[in-house]
N, C-alpha and C positions, 0 to 999 in steps of 0.2 A: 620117659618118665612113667613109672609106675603109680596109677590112680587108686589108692586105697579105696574102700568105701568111709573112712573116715573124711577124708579131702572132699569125694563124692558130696559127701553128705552136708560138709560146709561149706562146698560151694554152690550148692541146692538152695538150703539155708539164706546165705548173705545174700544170694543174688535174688530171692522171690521175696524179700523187704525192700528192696531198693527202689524206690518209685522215682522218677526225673525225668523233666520234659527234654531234657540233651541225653538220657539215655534210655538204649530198646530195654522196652519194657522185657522180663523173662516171663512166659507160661509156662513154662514147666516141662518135663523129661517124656520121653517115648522111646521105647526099646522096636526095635528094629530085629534083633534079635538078641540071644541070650547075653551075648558080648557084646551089642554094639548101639549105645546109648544114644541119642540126640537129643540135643534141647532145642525145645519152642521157643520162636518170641515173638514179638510183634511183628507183625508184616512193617515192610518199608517199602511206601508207593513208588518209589526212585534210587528203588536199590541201596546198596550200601559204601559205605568209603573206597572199601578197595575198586570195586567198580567201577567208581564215578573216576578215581583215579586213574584206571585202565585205561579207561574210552577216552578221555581229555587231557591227560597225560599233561605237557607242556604248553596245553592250549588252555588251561585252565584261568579265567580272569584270574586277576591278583582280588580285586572286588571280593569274588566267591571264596576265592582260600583264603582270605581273611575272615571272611565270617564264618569256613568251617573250624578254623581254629579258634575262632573265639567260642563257637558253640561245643567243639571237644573241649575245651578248655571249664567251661560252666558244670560240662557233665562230670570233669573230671572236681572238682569242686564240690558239685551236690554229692557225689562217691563217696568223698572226703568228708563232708558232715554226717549223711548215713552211717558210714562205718566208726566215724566217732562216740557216737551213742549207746 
């Protein structure tokens, strides 16, 4: 997929309004070089989803993966009112 700077620029936009305690925060863009863009965000003291999935895989409590989906679930909801506004 081809990133316009339009796309760029609105996904800049929606994602540095969105504030939610279930979702990383965004700070903002840093070029790396001429072509090669990175976005900031919040540090996460315990890594992030795909990680914790990595490392625990099948050993993961049922406890835990229910409270991480209920907590994607919230983020995914505050998204949901954010971007209705």
């Amino acid at each position: 997929m081809v990133l316009t700077q339009a796309i760029i620029q609105w996904s800049i936009n929606t994602c540095s309004v969105l504030k939610h305690k279930f979702v990383v925060e965004f700070l903002g863009i840093s070029f790396r070089t001429q072509n090669e863009m990175v976005l900031v965000i919040e540090f996460m003291q315990h890594g992030n989803l795909r990680d914790l999935l990595d490392r625990k895989g099948d050993n993961l409590p049922w406890e835990s993966l229910l409270r991480l989906l209920k907590d994607a679930a919230k983020g995914m909801y505050g998204l949901d009112l954010d971007l209705s506004r």
